[in-house]
Phi, psi and omega in degrees: 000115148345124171293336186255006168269335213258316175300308165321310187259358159327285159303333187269300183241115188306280200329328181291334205280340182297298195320301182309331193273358189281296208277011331160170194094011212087032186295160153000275202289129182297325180311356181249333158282348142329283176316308164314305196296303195291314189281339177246041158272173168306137203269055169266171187286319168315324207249344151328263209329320186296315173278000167249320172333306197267339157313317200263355191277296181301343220222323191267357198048061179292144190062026161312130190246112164300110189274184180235169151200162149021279206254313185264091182258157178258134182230111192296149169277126226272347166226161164337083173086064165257330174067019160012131173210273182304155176187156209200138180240117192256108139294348178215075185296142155341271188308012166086355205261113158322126176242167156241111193259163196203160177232135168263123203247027131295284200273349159084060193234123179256119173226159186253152179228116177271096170302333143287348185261325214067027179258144184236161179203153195239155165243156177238138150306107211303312174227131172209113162275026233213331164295332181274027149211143199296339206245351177256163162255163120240137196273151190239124159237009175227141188214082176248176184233143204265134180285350200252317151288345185059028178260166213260092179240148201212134174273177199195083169323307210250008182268341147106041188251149166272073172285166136225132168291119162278091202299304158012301210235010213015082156234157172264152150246136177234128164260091181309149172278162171257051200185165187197167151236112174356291165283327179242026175060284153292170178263001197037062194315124193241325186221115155241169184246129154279147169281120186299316158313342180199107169319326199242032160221120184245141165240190166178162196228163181227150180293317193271016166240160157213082165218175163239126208268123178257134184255134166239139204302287187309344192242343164315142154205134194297091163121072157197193176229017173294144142104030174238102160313122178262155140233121195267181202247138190260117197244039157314358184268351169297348232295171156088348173224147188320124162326308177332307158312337121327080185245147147313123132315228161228178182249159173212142166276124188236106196290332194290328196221015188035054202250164151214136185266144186207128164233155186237137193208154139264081181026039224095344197241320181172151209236137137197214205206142188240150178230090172279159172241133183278348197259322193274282223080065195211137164300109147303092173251128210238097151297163202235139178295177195309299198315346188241055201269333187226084200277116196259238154324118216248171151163133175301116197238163182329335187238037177077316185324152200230111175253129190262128167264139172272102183258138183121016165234219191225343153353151146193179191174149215260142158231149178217120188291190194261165223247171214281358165268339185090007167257173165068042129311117164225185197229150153201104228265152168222159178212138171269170188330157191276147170298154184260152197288356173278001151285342177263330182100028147262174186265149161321297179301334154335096207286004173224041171261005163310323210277351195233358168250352194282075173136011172256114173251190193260311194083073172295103210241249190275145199237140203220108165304148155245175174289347166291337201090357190286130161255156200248165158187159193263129142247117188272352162300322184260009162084033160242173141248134176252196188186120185209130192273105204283321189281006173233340180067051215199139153224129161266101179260160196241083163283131204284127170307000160221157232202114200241112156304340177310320203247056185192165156259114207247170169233015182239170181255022158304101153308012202286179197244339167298194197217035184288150174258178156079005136241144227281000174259321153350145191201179165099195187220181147246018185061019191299118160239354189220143181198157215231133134319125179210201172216172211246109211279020156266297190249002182087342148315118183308120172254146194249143152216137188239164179225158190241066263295298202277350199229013150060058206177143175246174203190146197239119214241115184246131165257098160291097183283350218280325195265015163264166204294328190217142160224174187235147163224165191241118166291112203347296193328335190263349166319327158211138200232161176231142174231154144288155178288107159124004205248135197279102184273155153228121180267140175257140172234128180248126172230143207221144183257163215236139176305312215204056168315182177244340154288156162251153190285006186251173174069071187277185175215074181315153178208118191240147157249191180208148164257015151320309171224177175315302193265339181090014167272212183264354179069240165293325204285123222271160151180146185205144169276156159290351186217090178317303165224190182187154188237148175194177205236178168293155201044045112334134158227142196203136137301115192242171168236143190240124153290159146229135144229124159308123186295135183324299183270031169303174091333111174322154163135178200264166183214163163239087136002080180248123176234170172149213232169129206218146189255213205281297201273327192232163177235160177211135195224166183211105196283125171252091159346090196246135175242097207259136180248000000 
C-alpha cells in the first residue's frame, strides 16, 4: 500500500487504515473491507443486525472444533467470541501448575489454562471498554510475566494502558501512557520489554508514538501515568511527511550490548531500525533499503545477531549493523515457502493455482529466539508457525488445521461461514497473530502455544524434529553457488523418511522459493525439480535434483535459494547461497 493510496482513503475511515495495516499489514481478504461497508451504512437495526451477524461469522469462530495435525493441538476457548491475542507460558505458577495466560480482547478476559488440569479459568478485567459493545475490541498484542514476581502484564489499545495482574493479591493495576496521538488518540501501546539487568524496569513502544517509553516498576500508581518516562526517537529522516504515516514497529532487548532495538517504518515506503544505548543514552539509526521498507518484528538471538520480519512480504532477514567505522553493514535476507494453494481452496495439483499466489505473501509478523537458539515466527498469511535454524539454514514450517474463508481469496463457491478444517472446500486463515515459547517438561522439546485471533482458540504447537516426517539435505558442493545470469545449474537434494513420523510420508510435495521477489516466488527466473512429488515408505532415501536458471534481467547480487519439500502438515526447506554476477 502506497502513501499516496493511504492519503485517499485516510479521510473516510481512521479505523480501516489501523485494520488494514494490522491484519492486516494489507491483508488478503476482502472481509474486513466488507465488514467496515455494512457497520458505517445507515445506523438502521437491519443493518446493526446485519453488521454483528457478518462481525461474529468473522471475528468469533463460530461453531469452533478443535482440528489437529501431527504436530499441532487446538483448544476451543470456555465463552463465546473472545478474540484471543496476547498470550504467555507462566512456568512456575504460585501452585506449581505450568499455566498459559492469554487476554481476551471482545470480552475483556484475563484467562489461563492449567496444562496439568485441561482447565481453563478467567479474570474479569475492571474496564475494558470495548465490553460495552458485542462488535468492538481492544487489541493486547503484548502479554509477559515478570521473573521477579511473576505477575501478568499487558498492553491495552484503546485504553492507551499499560496492566498489570498481581496473581498474589489477584488485583488489577492499570498505567496510563502520558501521550497521546493526534490522529488516533491513543498511542497505541503494542510491545513490550523487561530489562533483564534491572527487575524495576519495563520498556515499551506504542505504534502511533514514536518514543520509547520506560516504565519504572516500583514508582507505578494505579490509574495514573506516574513513574513512566518518554525518550521520543529522533525520526528525523520522516522529517516533511504527515506524522499520521509514521508508525512503530516493535522492540527487542539486546542483552549482548545492553541495547534496545525499536523499528519504524512508513508502510511500503520506508524503514528504518534504532539502537538506543543504555550506558550513552544516545540513539543508532540504520537505514533500511527501499525493498526492507517495513521492518515489523524485531529479536536479538544468542549470538547477538538482529532478526527482522518485513511486512507485505514472505521476507524475514539477519541485519547485522554497521561496524565502529560506520562500514560493513550487511543484510541477509530469506523467505519462507510460497503460499499454499489450500489458502486459496485449491488442490496441490492444480495448474492454476499460480493465479491465485501471484501478489500473495505469508507474512512473517512477530519473529521470536528460543533457547534452542531457533528463531520462530508467526506467518499469519500463510496459516503457519515456523522455525528456522541459523547455524543449519533449515527452515520448518507448521501448518495450522483451521482455516476461516472470510479471511481469504477462495476460489470455489462454497459459501459455508464456518471455520472447520479438513476439507478439500475450506480456504482462508486463522489468524495466528501471538504466540509464546516454552518447553516441553517430559522430553524438553520446544513448545509453541499460540492464539488464533479470529477462531475463538489457543493452540499448542509440540516441535519434535525426531518426529517429522521426512528431511532434507543439499550436498555441501551446492550450499552456495555463484551463477551468471541465464547459466544453467543443477542443484541435488536428499530427502529421507523418518521411522515413526508423526504425519504421513506419502504424497510429498517439492517445493522451491526465493529472495528473488517479495511474496517468494522466482520471479523471470526459471527453476523446476526432476521429480514434483514422490511417495516413499518409511527410513527411505531418494534424490532429487533442482534446475535454476537465473533470469537474464535479474539483478547482480547475492540471493537466498529455499528448496524442499511439504506434506499435508509440514514443510522442510534448506537456504542456498546464490550469488548472481
Amino acid at each position: 500500500m502506497k502513501v499516496k493510496y493511504i492519503k485517499k482513503i485516510l479521510p473516510f475511515s481512521l479505523i480501516i487504515l489501523i485494520l488494514l495495516f494490522l491484519s492486516f499489514l494489507s491483508t488478503s481478504s476482502i472481509f474486513i473491507r466488507n465488514y467496515h461497508q455494512i457497520a458505517m451504512a445507515s445506523p438502521t437495526q437491519e443493518k446493526r443486525d446485519d453488521a454483528f451477524e457478518t462481525f461474529q461469522k468473522g471475528f468469533c469462530g463460530l461453531n469452533a472444533k478443535p482440528n489437529f495435525t501431527g504436530y499441532i493441538t487446538e483448544y476451543v476457548l470456555p465463552q463465546d467470541c473472545e478474540m484471543p491475542l496476547g498470550i504467555a507460558v507462566d512456568e512456575e505458577d504460585e501452585d506449581d501448575a505450568k499455566k498459559v495466560w492469554y487476554v481476551s480482547t471482545n470480552k475483556g478476559l484475563l484467562g489461563s489454562y492449567s496444562i496439568e488440569e485441561n482447565k481453563f479459568n478467567q479474570e474479569r478485567i475492571p474496564e475494558w471498554k470495548s465490553r460495552e459493545n458485542l462488535r468492538d475490541f481492544s487489541q493486547v498484542w503484548d502479554l509477559k510475566i515478570d521473573e521477579k514476581d511473576e505477575n501478568i502484564w499487558f498492553t491495552d489499545e484503546k485504553q492507551n494502558a499499560i496492566w498489570r495482574y498481581i496473581k498474589s493479591s489477584n488485583i488489577f493495576e492499570k498505567y496510563l501512557v502520558p501521550g497521546e496521538s493526534k490522529d488516533f488518540g491513543t498511542t497505541y501501546p503494542v510491545f513490550i520489554e523487561f530489562d533483564p539487568n534491572d527487575h524495576n524496569i519495563l520498556y515499551f513502544v506504542g505504534m502511533f508514538s514514536p518514543s520509547l517509553w520506560i516504565a519504572k516498576i516500583d514508582k507505578l500508581k494505579n490509574g495514573t501515568s506516574e513513574g513512566i518516562l518518554e525518550i521520543p526517537i529522533p525520526i528525523n529522516a520522516f522529517r516533511g511527511i504527515d506524522p499520521v504515516y509514521v508508525t512503530t514497529g516493535s522492540i527487542a532487548f539486546d542483552d549482548n550490548e545492553d541495547a534496545i532495538w525499536v523499528s519504524m517504518m512508513i508502510y511500503g515506503y520506508k524503514g528504518q531500525i534504532f539502537r538506543y544505548d543504555l550506558d550513552t543514552e544516545s540513539f543508532d539509526i540504520f537505514d533500511l533499503p527501499k525493498e526492507l521498507s517495513s521492518p515489523w518484528g524485531l529479536s536479538v538471538d544468542n549470538d547477538g545477531n538482529l532478526w527482522v520480519t518485513n511486512a507485505g512480504t514472505s521476507i524475514f532477514y539477519k541485519f547485522d549493523p554497521p561496524d565502529d567505522s560506520g562500514k560493513n553493514a550487511h543484510i541477509e535476507k530469506f523467505v519462507t515457502s510460497t503460499a499454499s494453494p489450500r489458502i486459496f481452496g485449491k488442490s496441490a495439483e492444480n495448474n492454476t493455482e499460480r493465479d491465485f499466489q501471484s501478489g500473495y505473501y505469508t507474512l512473517p509478523s512477530l519473529i521470536k529466539k528460543s533457547e534452542e537458539r531457533d528463531i520462530w515466527f508467526n506467518e499469519q498469511h500463510g496459516n503457519k508457525i515456523s522455525k528456522f535454524d541459523p547455524s543449519d539454514r533449515k527452515l520448518i514450517e507448521y501448518w495450522i488445521p483451521t482455516q476461516n474463508r472470510l479471511w481469504g481469496i477462495c476460489s470455489n463457491e462454497d459459501n459455508s461461514n464456518g471455520s472447520n478444517n479438513n476439507n478439500n472446500n475450506t480456504c482462508g486463515i486463522a489468524n495466528v497473530l501471538q504466540f509464546s515459547i516454552t518447553q516441553n517438561d517430559n522430553n524438553n522439546d520446544e513448545q509453541i502455544w499460540f492464539t488464533e485471533w479470529s477462531e475463538n482458540k489457543i493452540g499448542k504447537l509440540e516441535a519434535d524434529n525426531k518426529n517429522l516426517p521426512f528431511s532434507i539435505a543439499v550436498f555441501e558442493s551446492d550450499k552456495e553457488l555463484t551463477m551468471e545470469r541465464g547459466e544453467r545449474e543443477k542443484i541435488k537434494l536428499r530427502v529421507k523418511t523418518s521411522e515413526s513420523p508423526s504425519s504421513p510420508i506419502d504424497n510429498i510435495r517439492m517445493i522451491a522459493s526465493g529472495t528473488f521477489t517479495s511474496i517468494g516466488d522466482l520471479g523471470n527466473s526459471t527453476g523446476y525439480f526432476t521429480e514434483q512429488s514422490i511417495s516413499m515408505d518409511a527410513e527411505e532415501e531418494q534424490d532429487i535434483s533442482f534446475i535454476f536458471i537465473p533470469s537474464i534481467d535479474l539483478k547482480p547480487g547475492d540471493y537466498t535459494l529455499m528448496i524442499g519439500a511439504e506434506n499435508g502438515s509440514v514443510s522442510y526447506l534448506r537456504a542456498i547461497k546464490v550469488t548472481i554476477t
